[in-house]
C-alpha positions in Angstrom: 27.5 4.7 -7.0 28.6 6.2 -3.6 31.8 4.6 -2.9 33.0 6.1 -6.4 31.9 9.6 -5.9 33.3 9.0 -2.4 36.9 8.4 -4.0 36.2 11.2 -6.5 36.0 13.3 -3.0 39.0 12.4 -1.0 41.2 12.9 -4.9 39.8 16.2 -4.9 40.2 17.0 -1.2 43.9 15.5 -1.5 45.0 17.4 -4.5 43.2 20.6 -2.8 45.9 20.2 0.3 48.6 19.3 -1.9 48.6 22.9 -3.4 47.2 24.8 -0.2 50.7 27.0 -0.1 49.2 28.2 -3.8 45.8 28.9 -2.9 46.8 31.0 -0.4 45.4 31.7 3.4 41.8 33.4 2.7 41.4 30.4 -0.1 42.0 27.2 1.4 39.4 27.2 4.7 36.6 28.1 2.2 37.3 25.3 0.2 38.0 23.2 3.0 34.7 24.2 4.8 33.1 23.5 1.3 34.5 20.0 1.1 33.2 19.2 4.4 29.6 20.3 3.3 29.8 18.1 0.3 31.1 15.1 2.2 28.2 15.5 4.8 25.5 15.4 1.9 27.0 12.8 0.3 27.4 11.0 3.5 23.6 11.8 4.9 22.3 10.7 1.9 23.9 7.3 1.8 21.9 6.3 5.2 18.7 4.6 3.4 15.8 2.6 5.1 16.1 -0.9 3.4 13.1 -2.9 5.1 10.4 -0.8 5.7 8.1 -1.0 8.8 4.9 -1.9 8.3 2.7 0.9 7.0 -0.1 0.4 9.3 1.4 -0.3 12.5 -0.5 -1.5 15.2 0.4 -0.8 19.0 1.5 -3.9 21.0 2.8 -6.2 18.4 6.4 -6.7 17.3 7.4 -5.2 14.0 10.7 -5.6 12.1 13.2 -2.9 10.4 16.3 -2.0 9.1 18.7 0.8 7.8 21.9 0.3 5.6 24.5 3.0 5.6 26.2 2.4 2.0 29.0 4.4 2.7 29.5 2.7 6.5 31.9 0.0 5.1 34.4 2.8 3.7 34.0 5.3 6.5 33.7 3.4 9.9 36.4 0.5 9.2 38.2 2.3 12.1 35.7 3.3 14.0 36.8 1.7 17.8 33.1 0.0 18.8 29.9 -0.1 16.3 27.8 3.1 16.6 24.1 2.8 17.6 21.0 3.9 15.5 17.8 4.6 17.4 14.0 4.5 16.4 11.6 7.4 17.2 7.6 8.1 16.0 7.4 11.3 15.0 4.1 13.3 13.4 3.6 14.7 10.3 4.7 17.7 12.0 8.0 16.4 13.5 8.6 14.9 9.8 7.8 18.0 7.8 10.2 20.6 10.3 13.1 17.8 9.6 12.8 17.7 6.2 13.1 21.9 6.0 16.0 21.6 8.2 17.4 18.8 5.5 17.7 16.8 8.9 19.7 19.1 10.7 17.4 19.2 13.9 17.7 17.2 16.7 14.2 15.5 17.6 12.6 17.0 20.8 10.9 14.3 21.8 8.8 11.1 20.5 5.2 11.0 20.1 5.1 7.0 20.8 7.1 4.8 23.1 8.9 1.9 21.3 10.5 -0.2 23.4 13.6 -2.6 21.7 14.6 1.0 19.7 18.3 0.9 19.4 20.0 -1.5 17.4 24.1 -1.3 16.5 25.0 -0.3 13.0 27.2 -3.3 11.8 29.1 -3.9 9.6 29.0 -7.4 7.4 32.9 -8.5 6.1 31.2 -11.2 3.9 28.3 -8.8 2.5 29.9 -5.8 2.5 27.1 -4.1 4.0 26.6 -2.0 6.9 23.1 -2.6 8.4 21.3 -2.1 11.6 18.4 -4.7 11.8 15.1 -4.3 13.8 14.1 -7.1 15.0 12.0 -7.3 17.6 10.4 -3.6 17.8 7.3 -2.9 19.7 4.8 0.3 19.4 3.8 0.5 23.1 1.6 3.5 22.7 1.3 6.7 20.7 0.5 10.4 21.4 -2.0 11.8 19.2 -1.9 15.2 17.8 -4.4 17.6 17.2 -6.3 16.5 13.8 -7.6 18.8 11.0 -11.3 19.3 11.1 -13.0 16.2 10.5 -10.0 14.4 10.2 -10.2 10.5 12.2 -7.2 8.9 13.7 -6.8 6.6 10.5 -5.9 9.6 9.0 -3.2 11.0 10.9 0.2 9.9 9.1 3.5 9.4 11.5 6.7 8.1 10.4 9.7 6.3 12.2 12.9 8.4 12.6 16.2 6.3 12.0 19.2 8.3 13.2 22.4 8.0 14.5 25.6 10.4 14.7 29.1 8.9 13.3 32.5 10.4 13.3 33.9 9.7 9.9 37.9 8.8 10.0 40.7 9.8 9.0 38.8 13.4 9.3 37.1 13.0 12.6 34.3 14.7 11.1 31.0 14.3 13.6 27.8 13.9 11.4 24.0 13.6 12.5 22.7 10.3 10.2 18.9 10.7 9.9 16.2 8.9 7.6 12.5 8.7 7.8 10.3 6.0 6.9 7.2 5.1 4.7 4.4 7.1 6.6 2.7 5.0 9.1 -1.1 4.6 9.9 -1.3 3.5 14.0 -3.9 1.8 15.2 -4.9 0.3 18.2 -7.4 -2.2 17.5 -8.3 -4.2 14.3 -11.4 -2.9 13.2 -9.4 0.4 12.5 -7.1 -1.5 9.5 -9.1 -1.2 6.6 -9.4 2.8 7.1 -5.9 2.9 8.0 -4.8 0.3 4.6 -7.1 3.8 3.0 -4.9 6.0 3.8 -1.7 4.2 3.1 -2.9 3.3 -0.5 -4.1 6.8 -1.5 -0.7 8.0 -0.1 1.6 5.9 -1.9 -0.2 6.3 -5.1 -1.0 10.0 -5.8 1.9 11.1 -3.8 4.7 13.0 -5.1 8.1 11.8 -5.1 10.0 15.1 -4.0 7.4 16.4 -1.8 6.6 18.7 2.0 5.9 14.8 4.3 2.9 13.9 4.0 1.3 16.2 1.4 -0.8 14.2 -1.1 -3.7 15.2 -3.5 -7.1 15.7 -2.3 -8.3 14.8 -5.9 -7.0 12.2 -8.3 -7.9 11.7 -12.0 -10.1 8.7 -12.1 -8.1 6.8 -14.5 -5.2 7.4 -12.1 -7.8 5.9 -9.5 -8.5 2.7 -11.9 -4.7 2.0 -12.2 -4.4 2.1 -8.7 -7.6 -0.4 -7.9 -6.4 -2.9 -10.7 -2.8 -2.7 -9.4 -4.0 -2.9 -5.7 -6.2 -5.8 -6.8 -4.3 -8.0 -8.6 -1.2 -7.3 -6.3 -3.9 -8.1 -3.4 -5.4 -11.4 -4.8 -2.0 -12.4 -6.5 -3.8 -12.9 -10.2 -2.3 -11.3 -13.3 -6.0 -11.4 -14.9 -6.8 -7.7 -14.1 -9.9 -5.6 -14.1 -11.8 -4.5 -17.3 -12.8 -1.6 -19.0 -16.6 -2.8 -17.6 -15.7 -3.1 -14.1 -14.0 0.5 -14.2 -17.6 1.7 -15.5 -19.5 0.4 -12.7 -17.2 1.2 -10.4 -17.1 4.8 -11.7 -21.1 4.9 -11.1 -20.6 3.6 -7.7 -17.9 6.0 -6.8 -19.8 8.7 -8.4 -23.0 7.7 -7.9 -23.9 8.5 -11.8 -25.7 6.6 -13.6 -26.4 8.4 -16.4 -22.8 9.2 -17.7 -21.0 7.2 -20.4 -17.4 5.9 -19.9 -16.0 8.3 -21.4 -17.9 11.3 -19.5 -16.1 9.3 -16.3 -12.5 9.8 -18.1 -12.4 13.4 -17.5 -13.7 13.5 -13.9 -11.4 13.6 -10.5 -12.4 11.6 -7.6 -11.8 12.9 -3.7 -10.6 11.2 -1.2 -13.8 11.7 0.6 -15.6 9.8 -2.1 -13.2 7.1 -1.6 -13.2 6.7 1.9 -15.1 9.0 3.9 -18.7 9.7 2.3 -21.2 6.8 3.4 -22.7 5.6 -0.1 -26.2 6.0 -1.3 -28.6 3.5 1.1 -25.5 2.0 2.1 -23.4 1.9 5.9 -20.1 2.0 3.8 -17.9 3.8 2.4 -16.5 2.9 -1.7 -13.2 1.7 -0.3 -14.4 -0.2 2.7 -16.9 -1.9 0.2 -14.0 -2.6 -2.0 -11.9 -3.7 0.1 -14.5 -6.6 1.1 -14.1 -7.7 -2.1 -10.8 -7.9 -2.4 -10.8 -10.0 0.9 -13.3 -12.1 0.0 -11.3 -13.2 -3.7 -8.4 -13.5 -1.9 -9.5 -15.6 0.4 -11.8 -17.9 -1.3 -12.6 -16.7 -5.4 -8.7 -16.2 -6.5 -9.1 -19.6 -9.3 -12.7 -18.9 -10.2 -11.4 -14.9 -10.8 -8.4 -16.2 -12.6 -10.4 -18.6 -14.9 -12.9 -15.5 -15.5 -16.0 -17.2 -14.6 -16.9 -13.7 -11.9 -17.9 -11.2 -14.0 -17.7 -9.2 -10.4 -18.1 -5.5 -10.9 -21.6 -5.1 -12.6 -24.5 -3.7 -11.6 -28.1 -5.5 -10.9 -29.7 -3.4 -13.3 -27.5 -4.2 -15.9 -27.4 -7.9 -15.2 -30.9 -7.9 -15.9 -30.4 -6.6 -19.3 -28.0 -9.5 -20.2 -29.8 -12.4 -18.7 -33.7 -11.4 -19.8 -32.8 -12.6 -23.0 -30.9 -15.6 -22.4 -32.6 -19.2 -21.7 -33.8 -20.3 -18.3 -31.0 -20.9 -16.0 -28.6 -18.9 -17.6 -26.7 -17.2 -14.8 -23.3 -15.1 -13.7 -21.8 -14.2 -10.7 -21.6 -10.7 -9.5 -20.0 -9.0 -6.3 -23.1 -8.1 -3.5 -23.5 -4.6 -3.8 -25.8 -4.0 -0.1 -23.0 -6.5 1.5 -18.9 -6.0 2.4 -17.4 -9.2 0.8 -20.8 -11.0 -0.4 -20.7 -12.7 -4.3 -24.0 -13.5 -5.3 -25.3 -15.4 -8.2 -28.2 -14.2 -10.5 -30.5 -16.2 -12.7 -33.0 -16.0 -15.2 -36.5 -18.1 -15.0 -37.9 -17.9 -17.8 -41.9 -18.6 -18.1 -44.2 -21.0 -20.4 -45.3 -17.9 -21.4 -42.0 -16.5 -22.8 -41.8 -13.7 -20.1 -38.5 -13.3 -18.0 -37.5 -13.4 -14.3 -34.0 -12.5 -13.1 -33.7 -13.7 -9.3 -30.5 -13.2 -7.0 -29.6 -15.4 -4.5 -28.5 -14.4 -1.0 -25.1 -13.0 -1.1 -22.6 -15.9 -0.1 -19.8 -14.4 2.5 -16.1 -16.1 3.0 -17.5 -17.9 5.8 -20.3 -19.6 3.7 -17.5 -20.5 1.0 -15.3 -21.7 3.8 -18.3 -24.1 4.5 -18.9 -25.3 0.9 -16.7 -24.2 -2.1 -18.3 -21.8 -4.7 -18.2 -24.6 -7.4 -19.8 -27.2 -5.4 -22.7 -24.5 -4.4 -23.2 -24.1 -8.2 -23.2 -27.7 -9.0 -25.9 -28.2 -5.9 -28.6 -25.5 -7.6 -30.3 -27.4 -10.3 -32.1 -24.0 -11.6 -28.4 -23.1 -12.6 -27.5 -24.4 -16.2 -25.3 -22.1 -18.2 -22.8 -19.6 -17.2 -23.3 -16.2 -18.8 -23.5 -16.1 -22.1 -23.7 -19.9 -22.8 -20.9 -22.4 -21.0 -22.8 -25.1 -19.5 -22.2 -25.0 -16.2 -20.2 -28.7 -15.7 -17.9 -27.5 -18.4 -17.2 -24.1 -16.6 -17.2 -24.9 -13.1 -16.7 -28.5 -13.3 -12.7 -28.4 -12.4 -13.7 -26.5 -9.5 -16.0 -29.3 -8.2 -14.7 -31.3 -5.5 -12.1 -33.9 -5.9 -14.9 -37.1 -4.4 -17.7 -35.7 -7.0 -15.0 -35.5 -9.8 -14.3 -39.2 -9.7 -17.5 -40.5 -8.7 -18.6 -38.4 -12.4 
């Protein structure tokens, strides 16, 4: 804990000045000057952000923030009026030359105006604590900088600069507090989130603790990629039922755009992060995350019990649901997530003929705002050609909970 290396300090410092006669003129300021230097690193490194802002930060709404100095309680008990931290943007640029001063520099200027940016470092009797809290902080604008080759603005990491400068007591010693947060995506309008949420999730999942800010891997190993998507998605559409071993396979086609390799050819391979989010697909206007992320929209929004209960099978391919249901009786059908549509589940079905021959049909892709209309369930109980859910629940049985509450006890 700090406070306990803190008192480890000032025994140290005190038995140092007890025998200063003994260690002499040429002695004693080197390890006084030493002392110092420890107490400011101990001291910097006390300063913490403790509610982060939000990582994709749009410009004219309010955001909220705060910063606890742990050591604040100790050191400023006597300080005559609380000190004040302020709030800065600052590029990747800014970030990286503070972190190789270790946050010795003085920022030359902001690259955004954020108006409500200086808030008093307090310090709670009750808690303990000594926090300065954001409350009502507002991006007005930023400043781009110059981007790297085909870089987009959802690419461009900043990061909000929390500093302040305290004089510690009894020493009087002046130090520079500084702390950056979380990189930041800004955007200015809405349809920019879902490349900016891109960003923010690559960043925070392949990037290394102790690093330059904002260095991250271009490529990932793909079963770092599948632990991130099942995290993402069950964090996302607050289920603890997570994706398969199947869904990582057709998602590994998809990504790759291989359909010929076996899983375990696709548990060697690295993905980019331009075959996450910045190559279009095959036949597609979308990139794999953008598609993705439709589909984690859409089950959040309207799928989360179906998912939960596994009736979706979700991430399978039409070719491969073709394969499954051409055997099965007529009206034997799943659900899968649309494939030409963002945040479309379809159903497919089999027909099957006097003849004995087999039909598998798909029907339109249903959005959030058709299941917003009429409920999944009671769109399955409505289509007569639909009998058993994949690979034989009839349908009552597996969807019938999810019928509306009228139908329910009229049955």
């Amino acid at each position: 804990r700090c406070e306990n290396l803190l008192e480890v300090y000032f025994q140290l410092q005190q038995q140092v000045m007890a025998a200063s006669t003994e260690l002499g003129p040429e002695l004693l300021p080197r390890l006084v000057e030493r002392f110092n230097e420890v107490l400011s690193s101990l001291v910097k490194s006390s300063f913490l952000v403790e509610k982060q802002p939000p990582q994709v930060l749009k410009t004219q709404t309010k955001f909220q923030a705060s910063v606890r100095f742990l050591l604040g309680p100790q050191l400023l008990k006597a300080a005559p009026k609380p000190y004040v931290v302020r709030a800065d943007m600052v590029t990747e640029k800014q970030a990286r030359e503070l972190e190789l001063s270790n946050y010795s520099n003085t920022l030359s200027e902001s690259t955004g105006e954020i108006l409500h940016n200086t808030v008093a470092l307090e310090t709670n009797p009750t808690s303990g604590t000594c926090c300065a809290n954001f409350k009502n902080v507002l991006l007005k604008k930023i400043k781009r900088c110059e981007r790297k080759g085909s870089e987009s603005v959802t690419e461009e990491k900043c990061a909000v600069l929390f500093s302040t400068n305290v004089a510690l007591t009894p020493s009087n010693v002046s130090i520079q507090l500084q702390v950056l947060s979380l990189p930041i995506v800004v955007i200015v309008h809405g349809n920019q989130d879902n490349n900016a949420k891109a960003t923010v999730l690559w960043d925070n999942a392949f990037s290394d603790i102790e690093r330059v800010p904002f260095v991250v891997a271009e490529r990932v190993p793909w079963d770092k990629m599948c632990d991130t998507l099942n995290l993402k998605f069950m964090a996302e559409v607050q289920t603890t039922k997570g994706l398969l071993k199947e869904h990582y396979f057709f998602l590994a086609q998809k990504i790759f755009n291989d359909h010929s390799a076996s899983p375990e050819d696709f548990q060697n391979r690295h993905v980019s992060w331009a075959q996450f989010n910045k190559e279009i697909l095959p036949g597609r206007g979308f990139t794999f995350w953008q598609w993705f992320d439709g589909v984690l929209d859409l089950t959040k929004r309207c799928l989360k019990s179906y998912w939960s209960d596994r009736l979706i099978m979700g991430f399978i391919s039409k070719q491969y649901v073709c394969k499954l249901l051409s055997m099965k009786p007529d009206g034997t059908f799943l659900l899968r997530f649309s494939d030409s549509e963002i945040g479309g589940v379809t159903i497919a079905y089999v027909i099957r003929g006097k003849d004995g021959s087999s039909q598998v049909e798909n029907i339109q892709p249903f959005s959030a705002k058709d299941l917003s209309i009429r409920s999944l369930g009671d769109r399955i109980r409505d289509l007569e050609q639909l009998r058993n859910l994949y690979p034989n629940t009839p349908k009552d049985q597996a969807f019938g909970s999810h019928y509306n509450s009228e139908w329910r006890g009229s049955g």
